[in-house]
C-alpha positions in Angstrom: 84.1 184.6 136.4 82.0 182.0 138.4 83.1 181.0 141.9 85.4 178.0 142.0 84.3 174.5 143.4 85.5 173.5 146.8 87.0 170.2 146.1 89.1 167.8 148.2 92.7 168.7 148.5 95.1 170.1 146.1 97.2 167.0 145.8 94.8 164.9 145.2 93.3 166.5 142.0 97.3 167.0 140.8 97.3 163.3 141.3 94.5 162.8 139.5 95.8 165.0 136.5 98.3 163.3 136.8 96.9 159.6 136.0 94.9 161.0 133.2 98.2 162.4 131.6 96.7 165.6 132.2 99.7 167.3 134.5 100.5 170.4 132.1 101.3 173.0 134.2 101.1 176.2 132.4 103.1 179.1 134.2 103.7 182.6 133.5 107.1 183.4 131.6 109.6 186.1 131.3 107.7 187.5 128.1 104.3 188.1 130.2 103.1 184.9 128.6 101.6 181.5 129.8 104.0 178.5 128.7 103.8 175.1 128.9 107.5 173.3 129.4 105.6 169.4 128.9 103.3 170.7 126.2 106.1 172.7 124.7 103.8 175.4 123.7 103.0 179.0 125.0 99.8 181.2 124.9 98.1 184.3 124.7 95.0 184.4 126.6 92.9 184.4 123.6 94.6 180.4 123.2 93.0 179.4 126.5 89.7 178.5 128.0 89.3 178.3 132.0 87.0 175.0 132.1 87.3 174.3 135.7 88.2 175.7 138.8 88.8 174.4 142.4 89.4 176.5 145.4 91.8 175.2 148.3 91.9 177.0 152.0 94.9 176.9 154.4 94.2 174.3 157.3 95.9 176.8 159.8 96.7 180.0 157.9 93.7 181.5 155.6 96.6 183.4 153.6 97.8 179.8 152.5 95.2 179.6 150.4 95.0 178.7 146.0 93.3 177.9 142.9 93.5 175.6 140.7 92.3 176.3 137.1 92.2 173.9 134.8 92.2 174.9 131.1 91.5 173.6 127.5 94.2 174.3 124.9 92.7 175.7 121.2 94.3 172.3 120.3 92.2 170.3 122.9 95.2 169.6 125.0 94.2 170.2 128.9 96.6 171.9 131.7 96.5 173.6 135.1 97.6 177.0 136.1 98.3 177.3 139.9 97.7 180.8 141.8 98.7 180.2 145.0 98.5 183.3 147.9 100.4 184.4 150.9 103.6 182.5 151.3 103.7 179.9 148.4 103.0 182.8 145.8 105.0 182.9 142.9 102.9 185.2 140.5 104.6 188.1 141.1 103.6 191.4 140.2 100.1 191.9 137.9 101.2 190.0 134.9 99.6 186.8 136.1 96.2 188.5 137.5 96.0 190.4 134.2 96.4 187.3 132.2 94.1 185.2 133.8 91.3 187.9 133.7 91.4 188.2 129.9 90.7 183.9 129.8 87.6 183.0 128.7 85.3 180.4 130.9 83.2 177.3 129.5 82.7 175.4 132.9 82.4 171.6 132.5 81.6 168.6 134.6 84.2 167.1 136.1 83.3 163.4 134.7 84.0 165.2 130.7 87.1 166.2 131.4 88.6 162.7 133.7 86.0 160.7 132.3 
């Protein structure tokens, strides 16, 4: 998986997700699968492909420290998946890690996918 892009701040790409209508969070659920609750859908990993990725770093605390990943849908729809570490981590236990690691990764520009 390539290295994540160090972008701005985390708020301000959720902001500008949101504007674009693009705010789908996608989280893990209680069956060890990735749902969306706006999208009303859930996945396997196979229904997912990582397209971006942004890396954030804790101003005072390196363990406060996330990614963002931003993926395409197999029905073109876009949404994020958080993984946050140290005390805002709520992936808990493998489930998440494994999931993620089976997504596939097409990286594209930024301007394609907010254009």
């Amino acid at each position: 998986m390539e290295q994540p892009v160090e972008m701005t701040t985390l708020s301000q790409i959720l902001e500008k997700l949101r504007l674009k209508g693009k705010d789908n969070e996608i989280k893990m659920s209680d069956h060890g699968k990735m749902q969306s609750a706006n999208l009303n859908k859930i996945y396997n990993p196979e229904d997912l492909t990582i397209v971006k990725s942004y890396r954030f770093e804790g101003m005072s605390d390196p363990a406060d420290s996330s990614v963002l990943y931003l993926v395409l849908d197999k029905d073109g729809d876009i949404g994020y998946m958080l993984d946050a570490y140290g005390t805002y981590s709520n992936n808990e236990g493998p489930g998440f890690d494994d999931f993620l690691k089976k997504i596939p990764v097409a990286h594209r520009d930024e301007q394609e996918l907010f254009g």
